[in-house]
Structure formats: C-alpha cells, structure tokens
C-alpha positions as CSV (number, residue, x, y, z in Angstrom):
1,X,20.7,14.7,-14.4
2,X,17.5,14.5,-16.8
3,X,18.8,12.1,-18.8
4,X,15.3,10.1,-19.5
5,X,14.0,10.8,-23.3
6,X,10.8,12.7,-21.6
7,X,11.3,16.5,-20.3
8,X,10.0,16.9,-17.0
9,X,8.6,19.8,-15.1
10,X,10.5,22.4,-13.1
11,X,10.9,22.3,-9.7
12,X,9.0,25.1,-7.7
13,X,11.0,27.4,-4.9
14,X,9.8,29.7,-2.2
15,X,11.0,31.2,0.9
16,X,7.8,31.7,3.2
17,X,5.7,28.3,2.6
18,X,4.5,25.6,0.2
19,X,1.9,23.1,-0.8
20,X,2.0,20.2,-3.3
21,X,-1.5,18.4,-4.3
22,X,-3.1,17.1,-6.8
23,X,-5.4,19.5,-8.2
24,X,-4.5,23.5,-8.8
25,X,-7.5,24.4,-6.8
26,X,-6.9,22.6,-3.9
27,X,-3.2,23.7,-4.0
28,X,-4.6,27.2,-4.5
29,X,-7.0,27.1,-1.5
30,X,-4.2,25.9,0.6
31,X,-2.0,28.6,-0.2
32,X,-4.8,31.0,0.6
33,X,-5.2,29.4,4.2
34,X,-1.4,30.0,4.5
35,X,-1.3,33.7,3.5
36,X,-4.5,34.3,5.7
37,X,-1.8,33.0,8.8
38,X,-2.9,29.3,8.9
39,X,-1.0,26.9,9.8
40,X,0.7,23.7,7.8
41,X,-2.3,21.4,9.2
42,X,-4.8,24.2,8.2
43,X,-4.1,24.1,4.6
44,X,-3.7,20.6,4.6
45,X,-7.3,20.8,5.6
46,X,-8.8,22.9,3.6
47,X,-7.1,21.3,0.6
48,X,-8.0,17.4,1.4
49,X,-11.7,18.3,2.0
50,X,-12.0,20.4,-1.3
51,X,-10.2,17.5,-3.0
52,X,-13.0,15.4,-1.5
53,X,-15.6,17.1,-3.3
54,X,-13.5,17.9,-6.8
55,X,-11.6,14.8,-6.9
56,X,-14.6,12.4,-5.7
57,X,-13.1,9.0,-7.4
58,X,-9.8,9.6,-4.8
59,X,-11.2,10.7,-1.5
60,X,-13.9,12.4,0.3
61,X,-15.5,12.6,3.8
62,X,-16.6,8.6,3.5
63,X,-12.7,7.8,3.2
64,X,-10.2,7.5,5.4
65,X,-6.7,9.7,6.3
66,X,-3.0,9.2,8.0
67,X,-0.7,11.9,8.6
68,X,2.3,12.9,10.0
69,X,3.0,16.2,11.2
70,X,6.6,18.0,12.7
71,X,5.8,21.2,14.8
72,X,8.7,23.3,13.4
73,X,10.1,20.9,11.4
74,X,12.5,19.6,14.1
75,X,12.2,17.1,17.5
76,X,8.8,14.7,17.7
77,X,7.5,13.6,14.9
78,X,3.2,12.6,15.7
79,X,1.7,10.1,13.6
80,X,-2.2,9.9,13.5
81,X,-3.9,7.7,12.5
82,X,-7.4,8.5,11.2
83,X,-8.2,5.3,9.6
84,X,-11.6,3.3,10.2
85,X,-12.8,0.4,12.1
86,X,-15.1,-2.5,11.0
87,X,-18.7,-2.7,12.4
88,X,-18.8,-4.3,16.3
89,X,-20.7,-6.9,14.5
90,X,-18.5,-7.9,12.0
91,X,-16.9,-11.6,12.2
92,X,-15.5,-13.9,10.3
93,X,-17.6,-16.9,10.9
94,X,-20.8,-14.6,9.8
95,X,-19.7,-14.1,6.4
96,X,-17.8,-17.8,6.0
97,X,-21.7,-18.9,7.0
98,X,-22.6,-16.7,4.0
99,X,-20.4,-18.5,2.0
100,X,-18.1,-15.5,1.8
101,X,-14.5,-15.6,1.2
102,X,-13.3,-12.6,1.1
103,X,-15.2,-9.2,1.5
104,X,-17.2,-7.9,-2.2
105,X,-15.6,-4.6,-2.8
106,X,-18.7,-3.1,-4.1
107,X,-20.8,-3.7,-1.2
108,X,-21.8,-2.5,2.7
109,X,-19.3,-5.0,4.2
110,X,-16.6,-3.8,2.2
111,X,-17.6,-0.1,4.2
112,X,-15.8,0.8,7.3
113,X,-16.6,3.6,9.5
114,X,-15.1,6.8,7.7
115,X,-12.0,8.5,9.3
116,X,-11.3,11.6,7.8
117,X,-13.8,14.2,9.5
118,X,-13.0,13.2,13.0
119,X,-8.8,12.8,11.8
120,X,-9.7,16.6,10.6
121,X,-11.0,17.4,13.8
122,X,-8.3,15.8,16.0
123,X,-5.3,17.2,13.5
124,X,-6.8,20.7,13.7
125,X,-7.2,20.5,17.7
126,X,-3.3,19.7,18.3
127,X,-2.0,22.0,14.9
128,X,-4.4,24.4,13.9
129,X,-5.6,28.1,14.3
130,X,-8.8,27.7,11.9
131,X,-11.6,25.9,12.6
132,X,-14.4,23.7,10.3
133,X,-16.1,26.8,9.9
134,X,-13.2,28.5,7.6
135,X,-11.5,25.6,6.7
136,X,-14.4,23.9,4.9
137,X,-15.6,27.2,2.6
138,X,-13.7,26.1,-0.5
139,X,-15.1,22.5,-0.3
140,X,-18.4,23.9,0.4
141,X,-18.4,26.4,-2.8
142,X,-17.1,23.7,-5.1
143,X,-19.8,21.3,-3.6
144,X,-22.6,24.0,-4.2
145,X,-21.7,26.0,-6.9
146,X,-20.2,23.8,-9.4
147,X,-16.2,22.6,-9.7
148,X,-14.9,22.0,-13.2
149,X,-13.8,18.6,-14.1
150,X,-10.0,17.9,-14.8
151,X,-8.4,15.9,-16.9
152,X,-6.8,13.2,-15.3
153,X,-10.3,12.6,-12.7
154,X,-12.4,12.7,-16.2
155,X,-10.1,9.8,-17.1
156,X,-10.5,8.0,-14.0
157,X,-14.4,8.7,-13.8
158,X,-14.7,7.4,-17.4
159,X,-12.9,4.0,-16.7
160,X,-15.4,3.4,-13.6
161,X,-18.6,3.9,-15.7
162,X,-19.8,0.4,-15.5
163,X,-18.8,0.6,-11.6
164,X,-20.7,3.3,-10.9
165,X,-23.7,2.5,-13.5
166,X,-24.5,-1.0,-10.9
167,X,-24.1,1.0,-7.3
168,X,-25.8,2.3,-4.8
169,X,-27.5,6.1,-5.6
170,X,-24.5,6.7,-7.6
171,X,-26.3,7.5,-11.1
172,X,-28.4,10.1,-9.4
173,X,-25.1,11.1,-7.7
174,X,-22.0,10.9,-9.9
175,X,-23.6,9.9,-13.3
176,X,-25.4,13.2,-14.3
177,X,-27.0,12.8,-17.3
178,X,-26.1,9.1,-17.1
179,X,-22.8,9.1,-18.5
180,X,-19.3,10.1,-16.8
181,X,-18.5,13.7,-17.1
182,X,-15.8,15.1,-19.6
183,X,-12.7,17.4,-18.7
184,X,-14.3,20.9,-18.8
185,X,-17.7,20.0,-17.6
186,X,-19.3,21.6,-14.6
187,X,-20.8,19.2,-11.5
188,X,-22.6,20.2,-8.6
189,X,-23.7,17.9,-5.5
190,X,-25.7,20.4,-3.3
191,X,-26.5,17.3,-1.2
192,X,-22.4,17.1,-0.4
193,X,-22.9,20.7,0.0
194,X,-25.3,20.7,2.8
195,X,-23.7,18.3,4.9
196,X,-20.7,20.0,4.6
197,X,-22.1,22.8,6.2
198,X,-23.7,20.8,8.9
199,X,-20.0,20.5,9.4
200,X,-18.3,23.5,9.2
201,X,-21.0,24.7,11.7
202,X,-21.2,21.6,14.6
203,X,-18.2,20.2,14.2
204,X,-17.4,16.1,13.8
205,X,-19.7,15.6,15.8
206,X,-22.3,16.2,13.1
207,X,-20.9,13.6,11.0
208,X,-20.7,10.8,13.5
209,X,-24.1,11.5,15.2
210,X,-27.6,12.9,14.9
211,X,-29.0,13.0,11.3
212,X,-25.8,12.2,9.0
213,X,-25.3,9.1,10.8
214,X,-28.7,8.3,11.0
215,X,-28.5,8.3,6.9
216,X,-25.6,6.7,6.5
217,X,-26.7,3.9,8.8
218,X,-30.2,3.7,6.9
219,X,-28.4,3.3,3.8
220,X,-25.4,0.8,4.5
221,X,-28.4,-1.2,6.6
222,X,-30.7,-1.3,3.6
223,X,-28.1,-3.4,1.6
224,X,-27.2,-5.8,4.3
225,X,-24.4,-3.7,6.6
226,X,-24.0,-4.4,10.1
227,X,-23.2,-1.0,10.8
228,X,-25.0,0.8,13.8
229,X,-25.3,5.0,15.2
230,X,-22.7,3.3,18.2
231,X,-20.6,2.7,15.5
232,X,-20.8,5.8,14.3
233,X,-20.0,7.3,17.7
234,X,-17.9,5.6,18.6
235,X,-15.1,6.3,16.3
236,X,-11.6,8.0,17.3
237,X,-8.5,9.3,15.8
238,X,-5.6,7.3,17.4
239,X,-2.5,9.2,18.5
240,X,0.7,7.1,17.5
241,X,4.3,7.3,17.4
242,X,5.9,6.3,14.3
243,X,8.3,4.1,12.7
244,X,11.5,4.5,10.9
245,X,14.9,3.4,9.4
246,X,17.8,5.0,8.4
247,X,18.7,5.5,4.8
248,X,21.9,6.6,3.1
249,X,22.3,8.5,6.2
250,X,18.5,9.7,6.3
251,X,15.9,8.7,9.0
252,X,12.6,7.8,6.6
253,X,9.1,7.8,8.9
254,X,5.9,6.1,8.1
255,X,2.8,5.6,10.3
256,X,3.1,2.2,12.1
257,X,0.2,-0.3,11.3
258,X,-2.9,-1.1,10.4
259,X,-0.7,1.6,8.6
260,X,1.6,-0.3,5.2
261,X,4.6,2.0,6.0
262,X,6.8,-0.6,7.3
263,X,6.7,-2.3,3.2
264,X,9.1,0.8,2.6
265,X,11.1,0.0,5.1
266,X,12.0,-2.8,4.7
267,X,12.2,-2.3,0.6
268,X,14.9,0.5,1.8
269,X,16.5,-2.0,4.1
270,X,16.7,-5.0,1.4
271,X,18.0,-2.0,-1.3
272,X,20.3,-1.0,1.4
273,X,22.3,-4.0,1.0
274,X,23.1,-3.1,-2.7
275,X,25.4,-0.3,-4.6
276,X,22.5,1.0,-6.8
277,X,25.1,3.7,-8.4
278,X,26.9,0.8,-9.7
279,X,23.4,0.6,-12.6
280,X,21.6,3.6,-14.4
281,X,18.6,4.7,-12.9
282,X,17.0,3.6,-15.9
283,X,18.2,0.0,-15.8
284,X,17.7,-3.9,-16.1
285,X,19.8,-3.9,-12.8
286,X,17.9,-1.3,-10.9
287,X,14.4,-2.2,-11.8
288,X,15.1,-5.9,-11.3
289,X,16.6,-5.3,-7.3
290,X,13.8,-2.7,-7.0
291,X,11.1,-5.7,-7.9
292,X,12.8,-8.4,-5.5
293,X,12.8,-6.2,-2.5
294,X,9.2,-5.6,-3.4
295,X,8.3,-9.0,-3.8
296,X,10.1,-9.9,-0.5
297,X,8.8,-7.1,1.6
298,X,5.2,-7.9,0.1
299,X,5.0,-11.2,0.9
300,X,5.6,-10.1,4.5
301,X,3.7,-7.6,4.5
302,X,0.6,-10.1,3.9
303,X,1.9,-12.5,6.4
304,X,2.2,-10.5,9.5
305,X,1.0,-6.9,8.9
306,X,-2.3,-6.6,10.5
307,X,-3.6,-3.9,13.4
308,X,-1.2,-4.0,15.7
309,X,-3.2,-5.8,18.9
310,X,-3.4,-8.8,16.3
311,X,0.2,-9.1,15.2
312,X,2.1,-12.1,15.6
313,X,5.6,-10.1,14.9
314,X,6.5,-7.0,15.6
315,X,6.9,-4.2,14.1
316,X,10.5,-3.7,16.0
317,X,11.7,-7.4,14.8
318,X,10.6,-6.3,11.1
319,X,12.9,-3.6,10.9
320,X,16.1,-5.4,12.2
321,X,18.6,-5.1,9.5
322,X,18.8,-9.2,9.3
323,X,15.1,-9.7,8.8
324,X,14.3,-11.9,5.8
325,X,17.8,-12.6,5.5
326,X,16.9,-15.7,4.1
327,X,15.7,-13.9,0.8
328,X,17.9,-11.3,0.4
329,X,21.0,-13.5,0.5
330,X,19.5,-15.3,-2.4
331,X,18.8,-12.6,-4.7
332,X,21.0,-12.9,-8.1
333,X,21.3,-10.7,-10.9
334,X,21.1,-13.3,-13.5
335,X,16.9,-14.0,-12.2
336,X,14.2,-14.0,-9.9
337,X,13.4,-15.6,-6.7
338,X,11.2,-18.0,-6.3
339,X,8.6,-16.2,-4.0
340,X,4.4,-16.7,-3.8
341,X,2.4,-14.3,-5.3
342,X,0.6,-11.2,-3.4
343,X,-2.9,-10.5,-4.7
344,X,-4.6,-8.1,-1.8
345,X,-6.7,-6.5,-4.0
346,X,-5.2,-3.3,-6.2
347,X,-6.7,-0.3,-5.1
348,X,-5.3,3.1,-7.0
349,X,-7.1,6.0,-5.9
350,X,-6.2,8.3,-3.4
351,X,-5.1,11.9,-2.7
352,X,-1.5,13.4,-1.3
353,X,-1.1,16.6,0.5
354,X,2.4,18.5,1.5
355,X,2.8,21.6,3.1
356,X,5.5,23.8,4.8
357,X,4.4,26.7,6.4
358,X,6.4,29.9,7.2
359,X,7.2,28.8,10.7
360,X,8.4,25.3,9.3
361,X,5.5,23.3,10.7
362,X,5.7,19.9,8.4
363,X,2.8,18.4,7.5
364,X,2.5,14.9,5.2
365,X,-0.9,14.2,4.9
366,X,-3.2,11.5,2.9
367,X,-6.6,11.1,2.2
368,X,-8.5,8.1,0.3
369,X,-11.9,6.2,-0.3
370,X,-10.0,3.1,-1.3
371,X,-10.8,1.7,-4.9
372,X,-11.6,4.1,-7.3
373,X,-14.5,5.7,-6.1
374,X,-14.3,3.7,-3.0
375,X,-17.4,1.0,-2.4
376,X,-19.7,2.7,-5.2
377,X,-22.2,3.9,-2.4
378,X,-23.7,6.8,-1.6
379,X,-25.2,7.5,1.1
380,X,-29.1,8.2,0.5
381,X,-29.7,11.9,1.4
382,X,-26.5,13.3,2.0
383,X,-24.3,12.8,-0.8
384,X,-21.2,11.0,1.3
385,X,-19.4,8.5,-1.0
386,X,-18.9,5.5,0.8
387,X,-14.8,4.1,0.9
388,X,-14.1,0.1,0.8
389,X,-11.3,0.0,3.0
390,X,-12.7,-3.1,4.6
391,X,-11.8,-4.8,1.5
392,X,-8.0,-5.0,3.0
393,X,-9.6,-7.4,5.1
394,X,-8.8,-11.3,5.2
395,X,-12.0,-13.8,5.7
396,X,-9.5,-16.0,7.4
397,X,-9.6,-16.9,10.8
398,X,-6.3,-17.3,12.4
399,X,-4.7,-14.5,9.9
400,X,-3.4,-11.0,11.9
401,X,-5.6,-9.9,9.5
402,X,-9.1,-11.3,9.2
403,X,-12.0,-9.4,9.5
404,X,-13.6,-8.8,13.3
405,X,-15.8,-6.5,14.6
406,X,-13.8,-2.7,15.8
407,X,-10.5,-3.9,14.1
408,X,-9.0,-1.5,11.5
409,X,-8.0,-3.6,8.2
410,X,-4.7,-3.6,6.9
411,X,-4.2,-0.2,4.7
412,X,-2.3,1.1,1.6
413,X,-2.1,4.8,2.0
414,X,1.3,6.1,3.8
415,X,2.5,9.4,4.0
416,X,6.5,9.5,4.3
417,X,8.9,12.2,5.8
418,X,12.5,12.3,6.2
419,X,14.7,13.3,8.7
420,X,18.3,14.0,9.1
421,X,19.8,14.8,12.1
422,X,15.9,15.2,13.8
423,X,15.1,18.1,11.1
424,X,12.4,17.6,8.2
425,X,14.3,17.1,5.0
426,X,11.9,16.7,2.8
427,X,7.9,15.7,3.3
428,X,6.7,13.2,0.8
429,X,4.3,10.4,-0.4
430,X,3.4,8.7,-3.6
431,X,-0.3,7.5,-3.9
432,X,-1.4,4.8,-5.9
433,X,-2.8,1.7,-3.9
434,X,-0.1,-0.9,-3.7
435,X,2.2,1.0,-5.4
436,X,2.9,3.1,-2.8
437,X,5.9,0.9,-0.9
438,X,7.3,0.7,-4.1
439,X,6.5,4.2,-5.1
440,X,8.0,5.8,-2.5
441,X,11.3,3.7,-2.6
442,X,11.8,4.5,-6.0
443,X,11.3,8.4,-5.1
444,X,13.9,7.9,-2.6
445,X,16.3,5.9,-4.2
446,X,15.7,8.5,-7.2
447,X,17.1,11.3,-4.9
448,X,19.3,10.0,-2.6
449,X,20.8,7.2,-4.7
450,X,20.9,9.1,-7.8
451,X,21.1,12.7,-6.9
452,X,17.9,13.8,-8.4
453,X,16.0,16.7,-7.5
454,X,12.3,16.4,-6.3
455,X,10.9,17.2,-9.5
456,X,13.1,14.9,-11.5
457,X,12.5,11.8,-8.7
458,X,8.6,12.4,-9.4
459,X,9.4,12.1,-13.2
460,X,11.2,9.0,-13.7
461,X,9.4,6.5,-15.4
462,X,8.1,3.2,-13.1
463,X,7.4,0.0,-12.7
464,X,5.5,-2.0,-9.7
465,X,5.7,-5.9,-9.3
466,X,2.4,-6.9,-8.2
467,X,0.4,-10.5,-9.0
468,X,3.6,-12.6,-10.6
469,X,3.6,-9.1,-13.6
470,X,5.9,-6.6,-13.6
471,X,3.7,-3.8,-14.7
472,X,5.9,-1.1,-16.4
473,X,4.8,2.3,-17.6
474,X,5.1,3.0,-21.5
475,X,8.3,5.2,-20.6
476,X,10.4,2.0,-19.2
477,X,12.7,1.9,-22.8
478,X,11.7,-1.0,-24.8
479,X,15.3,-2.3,-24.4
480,X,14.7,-2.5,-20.3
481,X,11.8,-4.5,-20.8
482,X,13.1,-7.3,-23.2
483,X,16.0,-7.4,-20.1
484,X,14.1,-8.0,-17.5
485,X,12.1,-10.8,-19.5
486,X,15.4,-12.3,-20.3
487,X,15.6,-12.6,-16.6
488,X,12.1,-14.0,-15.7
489,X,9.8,-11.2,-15.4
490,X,6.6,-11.3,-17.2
491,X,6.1,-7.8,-18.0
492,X,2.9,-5.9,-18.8
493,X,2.1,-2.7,-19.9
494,X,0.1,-0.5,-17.1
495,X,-3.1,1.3,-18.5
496,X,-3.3,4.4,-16.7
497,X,0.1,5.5,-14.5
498,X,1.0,4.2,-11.9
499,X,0.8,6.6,-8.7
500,X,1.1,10.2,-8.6
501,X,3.6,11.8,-6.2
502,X,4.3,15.3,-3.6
503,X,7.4,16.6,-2.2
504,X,8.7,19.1,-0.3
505,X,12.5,19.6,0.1
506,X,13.6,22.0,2.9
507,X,17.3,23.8,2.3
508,X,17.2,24.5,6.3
509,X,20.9,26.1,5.1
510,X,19.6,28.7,2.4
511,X,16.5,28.8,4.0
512,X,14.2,27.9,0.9
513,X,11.5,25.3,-0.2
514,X,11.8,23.5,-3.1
515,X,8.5,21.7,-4.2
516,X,7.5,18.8,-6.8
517,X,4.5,17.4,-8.2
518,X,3.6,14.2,-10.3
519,X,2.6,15.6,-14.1
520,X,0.6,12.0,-13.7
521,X,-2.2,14.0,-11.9
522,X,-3.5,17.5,-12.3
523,X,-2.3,19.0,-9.9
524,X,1.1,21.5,-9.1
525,X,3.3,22.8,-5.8
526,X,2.7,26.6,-5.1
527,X,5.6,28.7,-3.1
528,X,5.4,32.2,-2.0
C-alpha cells in the first residue's frame, strides 16, 4: 500500500535472528553477539553501550534505560525498569527557597542518578550468557580508537553547538577543535574508553562506587548538586510487571510508570472508539482524531502520571475503557476540543534497540540521556555525559510529580511490544521525546488499522500535537495542512523529524522475521 509520494525502504527478512537500531555499527555488533550464541538481551547490550559512545547526543552510560523482554517469545512478559532517582536531598521547598520553579535543564539538579550500567547488569543477570567483559568490546574500541561520525548525529551535534559551547567540560569533551564534528570525521574519548573498561572488568559496581563515583560526585558537587557516593550506591534496577490494552484484537505492553507507556494506551483506547478505515492514512480525518486523543491522553498524563507510590489514580482506573469519557464523547470532526496546553519540556534524543534471537527471546529495549545531549555535563575525569532526566520533574508541591529526594521523575522513553494470543507479534518503539505516545500510535494504527507492513508504518509521514501547534513533517501534503487549519489547528513546520522508529514482526506461522528501521536516523535492521 505505498501510496505516499516518497519511496520507502524495504523491509528486511531472516529466519535465525534480527536487530533493528539506529546506527549500522551498533546493528552490526549486535548481530555479531548473536552469531557468536548470545542471547536477545546480549546484543541488545552490546549495541545500546556502543550507541552510547557513537551516538553520544542520544544516550550513553550517564542516561537512563526501560526494557521489556519475552523469554521465547511467549507467556510473561518482565518489564525493568532501569530509570534514575533524584538525590536523597532533593526537595521542593529547597529549590522554591532558591527561587526555582522548575528544574534548569542544563544544570546538576536537572542530573539524576544514571540507570543504564546497573539496568545492563540486572538485564544480563536474568537473560544473558555474556558478560561486561565481552559485551562492552565494541563500545570500548569505538571509545578508544576512533568512531566515524554519521549523518543524522552530525546534524544533531551541529544544532546543540551553543548548548554544548556554555556546559560543563563539554568543549574539551565533545567540541574538538571547538566546533561540532562533520559527517565523516573521526572522534575519540579515551577518557570514555577507560572507564569502560573499569567496567567490562568489575562490573556495575565500578560505576556506582569507588573512583567513577567519586568523580562524578566531585563534579555534579562543584556546580551546586546535592548528589552524594550513597546515592550512587544506592541505586537499583526495579523488576516490574507491565501494562497493557487490547487493540484491534492485539495486547500492546508498555512499562508501567514513572514509565509514559500508559499515554499510548490510552491514545489506542480513545482511537479505539473510531473506524479509522473509514479516512486515508494520509488524512484531515486521521491526523485530526490522531491529535485529540493526544491532546486528551496528554493532559492526563501531566495530571496524574507520576512514580507510582505518589499517584493519586491508578494506573488500573486509567485504562478502563470509559476513562475520560467526558472528552472523547465530545470530539467532532468539524474542530478541536477545547483542552489546556501540555508544555513538559520537549526532549528528542534517545536511542531504540530490537532484537529476536534464534530461540525467539524478545527483547524491546531503550536507552537515553534526556535532551539532546542530556544536561551538557561531563563528568571531570571520566568522560560520562551527564542525562537531565530530572527535568521531568514538577517544582510543585502537592503534584504526583514534584521533585523529592529518591523519587524517579516522570519519563518519556517507552519501549512497546505486542502480543496476540500471549506470543510476541511484533517488538517495537518509536523514540523521540514526547513524541513517543503519539509515535507509536501512529506505528500501530499504521499496521493494524491500515494494513502496512513494518517498513511502510516507519515511513509514513507524521505529525505530533504538542504546546497548542500541531507540528507536521514537510511530507504531511500541503492540502492536509490547510485542512486541519480549517479546523483549528495551528500548524507548524518541524525542523528536524520527528522520532525515529524499530520493529520486529515475527511470522510465528512461516517461521520468519521481518525487520524495519526509520530512514529518519542512520541506522538499518540486520537478519541472518
């Protein structure tokens, strides 16, 4: 059905296993893990931490990471949550006596203790055969011996210049030679390098203790952090059990919170309400119904989604098919609800992993420092890229979500799978900030609405509704926009696209694997 005036990749097929990331590289080292008798986790592993280093504006070991993982694609699907927690000393009342609103994105407040290693750690202990020591080689090399620079990061790293030009040891770190780096030039951080290794050869424990911590302390300290080594030390990967609803006879599954997942959710239950095979895919009608269930599931998204031990709803009562009835039965074809604005602050970077291994292990998997490259800190000796992930809190006592010290702040990444009959259909995620809810709607709605294949889902051109603008990518038609200002939308043209997508479908019946990835990244889906 590629009926959109753009051609699109192929789709990508295999029998044994496949990955689908960002970056060739990391797709390749992946696929290497896999053919050396690693496992689905394994690869996702060793791709995510060599993204870290090669893809440094998206993620890295300073970030954070969610994942969901189906041993043998089939029965109990684990969530994990590998997302960080705010300093024991945070509060709300310190930084409204600072005359602090909300927290500054580019500094230590907006730092939370980093995720990923000990999420890599806890992922590998439960899934894996490999350990740091294998796992991290590719990461290591690229780190040490020099990774060239893509397109699409070059981009990315040329539009932060100013960012990184006014942080924290990021000249010496990502500026070389003072300027952003061009597609085709070679970088090296033997700093990154080395603690890598510290690593690969002790383990998490390395990160959150002894002389890493004690640097990344020292540095967030030196600007005004509250961070401590307890901190540090005290950080775990939570176990969890996710969420779901059902779908045009599909089971989607997202982590639950601090997680976002449940935004889909309840996108796919508003949507579900409606015959979208009644409009185009490219439509007036289908974008328009795609940005009110956004801007419904939004808005409750900022009112009640918070860690869970500080909700005021739950999850549970979110999900029931006649929540926010009192919006949906006023949505109208002929203009747009009158709803609040969100405005949590937009943050687009991040990186997706999928991977099916030969036994059918399902792995979703998502990595990210937050903003594009994260707080703009870097740690003072050891080359770790700080993330600002505390910047999802509120400064707002009373809200689920204000700021207080151990809590994890609301989050935007969200890796999806689906599910029908208590198989893995297909793994999944689009990345892209707070596009992602509405990202991965459209993905599904693309496939399961509309009949397209992975690749063609990935493809077809987007919009997100976000700050009272519908912001549309130049291939929405011209004659799709003008319609949906007739109805009320102020539309804006986005600057860079929005999101970049995975996905994995599994043919459980011809016994195949067909993969997809978003030409609005670098990166590809390898099969063998």
């Amino acid at each position: 059905m590629r009926n959109f005036h753009f051609p699109g990749r192929s789709t990508v097929h295999a029998t044994n296993a496949m990955v689908a990331t960002s970056h060739p590289q990391a797709s390749l080292a992946a696929i290497e893990v896999l053919r050396e008798g690693g496992t689905a986790v394994d690869a996702a592993v060793a791709g995510s931490a060599l993204l870290g280093v090669i893809e440094p504006q998206s993620t890295g070991i300073g970030g954070d990471c969610f994942a969901l993982i189906q041993p043998r694609g089939e029965g109990k699907i684990i969530a994990y949550n590998g997302s960080g927690r705010a300093p024991k000393a945070a509060n709300a009342d310190w930084y409204l006596e600072r005359k602090m609103t909300s927290v500054p994105l580019t500094s230590a407040h907006a730092v939370s203790i980093p995720g990923v290693i000990d999420a890599f750690a806890t992922v590998l202990r439960d899934h894996g055969k490999f350990g740091f020591d294998r796992l991290l080689q590719p990461a290591i090399k690229a780190a040490e011996e020099g990774y060239v620079v893509a397109p699409r990061i070059a981009f990315d790293w040329k539009n932060q210049f100013e960012k990184l030009k006014n942080g924290t040891n990021t000249v010496r770190y990502l500026l070389p030679g003072g300027k952003p780096p061009v597609a085709g030039d070679v970088i090296r951080q033997a700093e990154l390098g080395k603690t890598l290794r510290a690593i690969a050869k002790d383990g998490r424990d390395a990160f959150y203790k002894g002389a890493i911590a004690e640097d990344m302390v020292e540095t967030l300290r030196g600007i005004g952090g509250l961070h401590t080594l307890d901190d540090f030390a005290a950080h775990t990967t939570e176990t969890t059990t996710p969420i779901g609803t059902m779908y045009k006879g599909y089971d989607v599954w997202q982590c639950p919170p601090n997680g976002p997942g449940v935004t889909a959710l309840l996108m796919l239950n508003i949507l579900s309400r409606f015959d979208l095979t009644k409009y185009a895919p490219v439509s007036v009608e289908r974008f328009h119904l795609e940005a009110e269930a956004a801007r419904i599931a939004y808005m409750n998204r900022e009112m009640h989604v918070a860690s869970p031990d500080h909700m005021k709803i739950n999850v549970a009562e979110m999900l029931e098919k006649g929540f926010a009835d009192e919006f949906i039965s006023k949505i109208r074809m002929d203009g747009m609800l009158d709803l609040p604005n969100v405005a949590p602050p937009m943050n687009p970077s991040t990186i997706y992993i999928t991977v099916v291994d030969k036994d059918r292990n399902v792995c979703s998997f998502i990595n990210s420092v937050a903003h594009s490259f994260g707080s703009a800190i870097v740690s003072n000796k050891t080359g770790v890229l700080f993330q600002n992930r505390a910047g999802g809190f509120r400064i707002q006592p009373g809200h689920p979500n204000c700021i207080e010290g151990g809590k994890r702040p609301l989050h935007t990444i969200m890796p999806g799978l689906l599910t029908k009959g208590g198989r893995s259909t297909m793994s999944f995620a689009v990345m892209g900030g707070q596009y992602q809810p509405t990202g991965q709607t459209h993905l599904l709605t693309n496939i399961l609405d509309y009949g397209c294949d992975v690749q063609e889902a990935i493809d077809m051109p987007r919009g997100l509704h976000y700050e009272g603008q519908y912001q549309l990518e130049d291939s929405v038609p011209a004659d799709i926009v003008e319609g949906l200002k007739k109805l009320g939308h102020k539309t804006t043209s986005v600057v860079g696209p929005l999101g970049g997508a995975q996905a994995i479908w599994i043919d459980w019946d011809k016994g195949t694997l067909t993969g997809g990835s978003d030409p609005r990244k670098d990166g590809c889906a390898l099969g063998y």
